[in-house]
Structure formats: C-alpha cells, structure tokens
C-alpha positions as CSV (number, residue, x, y, z in Angstrom):
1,X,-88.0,33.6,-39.4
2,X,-90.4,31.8,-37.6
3,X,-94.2,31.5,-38.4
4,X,-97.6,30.9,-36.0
5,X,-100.3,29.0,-37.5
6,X,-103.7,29.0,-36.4
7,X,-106.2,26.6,-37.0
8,X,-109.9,27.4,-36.7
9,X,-112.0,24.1,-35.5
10,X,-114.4,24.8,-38.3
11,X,-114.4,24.3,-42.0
12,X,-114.0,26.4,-45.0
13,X,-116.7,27.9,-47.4
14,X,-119.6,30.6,-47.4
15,X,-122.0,27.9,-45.9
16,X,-119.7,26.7,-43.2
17,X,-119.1,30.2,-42.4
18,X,-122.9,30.9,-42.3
19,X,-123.7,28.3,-40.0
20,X,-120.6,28.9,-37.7
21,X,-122.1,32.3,-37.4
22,X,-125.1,32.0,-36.8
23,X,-124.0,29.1,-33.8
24,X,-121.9,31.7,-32.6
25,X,-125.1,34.1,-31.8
26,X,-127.4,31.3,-30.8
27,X,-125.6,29.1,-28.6
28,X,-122.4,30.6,-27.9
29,X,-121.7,28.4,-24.9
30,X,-121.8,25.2,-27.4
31,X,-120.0,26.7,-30.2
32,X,-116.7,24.4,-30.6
33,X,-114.3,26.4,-31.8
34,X,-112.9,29.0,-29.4
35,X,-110.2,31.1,-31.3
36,X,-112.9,32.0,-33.7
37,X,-115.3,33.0,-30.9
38,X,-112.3,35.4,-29.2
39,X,-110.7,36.9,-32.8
40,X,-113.6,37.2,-34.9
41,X,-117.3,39.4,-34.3
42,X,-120.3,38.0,-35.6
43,X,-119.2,38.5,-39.5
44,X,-115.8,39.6,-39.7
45,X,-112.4,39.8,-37.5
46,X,-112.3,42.0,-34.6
47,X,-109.9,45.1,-35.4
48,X,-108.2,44.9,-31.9
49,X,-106.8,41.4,-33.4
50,X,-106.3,42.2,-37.0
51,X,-103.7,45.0,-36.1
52,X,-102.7,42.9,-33.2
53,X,-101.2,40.0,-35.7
54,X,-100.2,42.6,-38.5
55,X,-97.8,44.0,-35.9
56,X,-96.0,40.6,-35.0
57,X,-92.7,40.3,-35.5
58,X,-93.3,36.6,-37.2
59,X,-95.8,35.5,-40.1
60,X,-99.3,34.4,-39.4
61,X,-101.2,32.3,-41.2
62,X,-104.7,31.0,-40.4
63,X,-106.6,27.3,-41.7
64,X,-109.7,25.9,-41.3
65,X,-110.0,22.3,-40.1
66,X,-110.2,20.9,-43.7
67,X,-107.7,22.8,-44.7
68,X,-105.3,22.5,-42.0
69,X,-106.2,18.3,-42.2
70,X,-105.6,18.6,-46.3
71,X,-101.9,20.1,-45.9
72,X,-101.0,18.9,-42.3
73,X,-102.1,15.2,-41.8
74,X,-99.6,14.0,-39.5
75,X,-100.6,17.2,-37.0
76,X,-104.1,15.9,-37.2
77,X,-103.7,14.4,-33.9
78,X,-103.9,17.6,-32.1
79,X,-107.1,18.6,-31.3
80,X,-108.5,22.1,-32.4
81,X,-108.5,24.7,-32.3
82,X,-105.0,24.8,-32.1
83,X,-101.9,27.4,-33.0
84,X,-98.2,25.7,-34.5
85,X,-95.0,27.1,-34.9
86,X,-92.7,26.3,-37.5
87,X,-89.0,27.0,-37.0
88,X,-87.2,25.3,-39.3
89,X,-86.7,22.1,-37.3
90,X,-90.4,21.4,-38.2
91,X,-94.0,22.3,-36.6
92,X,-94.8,22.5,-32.7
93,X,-97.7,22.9,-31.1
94,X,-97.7,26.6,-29.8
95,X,-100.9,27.0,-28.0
96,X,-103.4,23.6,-27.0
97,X,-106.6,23.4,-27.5
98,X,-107.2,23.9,-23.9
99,X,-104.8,26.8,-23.4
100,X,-107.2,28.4,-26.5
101,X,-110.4,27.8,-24.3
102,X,-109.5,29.2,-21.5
103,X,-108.2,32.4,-23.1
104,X,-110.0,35.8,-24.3
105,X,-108.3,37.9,-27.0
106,X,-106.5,40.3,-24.1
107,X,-105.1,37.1,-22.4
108,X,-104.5,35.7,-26.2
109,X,-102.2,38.4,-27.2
110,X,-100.4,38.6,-24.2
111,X,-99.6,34.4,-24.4
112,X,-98.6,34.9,-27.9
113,X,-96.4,37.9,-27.2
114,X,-94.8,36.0,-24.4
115,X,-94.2,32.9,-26.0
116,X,-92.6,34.6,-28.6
117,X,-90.4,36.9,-26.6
C-alpha cells in the first residue's frame, strides 16, 4: 500500500504553532506555508479535510519542517511545503511546493484524488 506525506513549512511545538497562527490572521498574504493555510482554520484542521484524508484509500501522514528534516534528510532539498509518496521503490515527490501554492483545499483534493487514481 502506498502512503502520502505531507510536510507543513513550519515547525513543531505549542509556540511554533502560536506564532504560525497568529501570522496566519495578521498577514496571511506573507504566511509561508500554504498547505497549512488551505487544510487548517485559525486553531484546528478544517473538517471538509479531516474526513477528506480519513476517507483515502492510502495512509496519510503529516510533518513539520523539523521533523520532516530529522527523519528525511536526503529529501531536504525539496522545498516546502511539500507532499511525498512512498511506494516501496522509495519516496517521490507527489505535489511541489508550487503545485501547493497555487491550490485551495477543493482543487487540493481533487489533485490528490487524481494523482492517486
């Protein structure tokens, strides 16, 4: 079975979390890390989403950028956010950076569900 991972271009912790948060409402045009902007609300993850990913026929699995770096150093030429997918020949990119900027959580899910297809 195949797995997506998604990378968040943020880091983990309560005060990371804060401060992404509190970006997120003041400058949202500036904030860097668009897959958290598109799947998540100001304090928790949009619903739409949650079920969205709960009913994929693969496992999901989600890192922060220290995280991610920690585990995956040799992917941390990619830049972020960013989603993989491991086969079993290894982990590929699944969605850029850029394809994750220039996609809101309908056009998301719809990319994912294609790609997967």
């Amino acid at each position: 079975m195949t797995e997506l991972l998604f990378v968040y271009n943020a880091d983990s912790g309560f005060l990371n979390g804060a401060m992404d948060a509190f970006h997120k409402i003041l400058s949202p045009k500036t904030y860097p890390c668009s897959l958290c902007a598109v799947t998540y609300g100001n304090t928790s993850m949009r619903t739409e989403w949650k079920h969205y990913i709960q009913s994929l026929p693969v496992q999901t699995r989600f890192l922060h950028r220290d995280e991610f770096l920690a585990e995956f150093p040799r992917l941390g030429e990619y830049p972020l956010p960013a989603a993989f997918q491991e086969t079993g020949e290894g982990w590929q990119l699944f969605l850029s950076k850029t394809e994750l900027d220039n996609l809101d959580l309908p056009g998301l899910m719809e990319t994912i569900t294609a790609r997967l297809a």
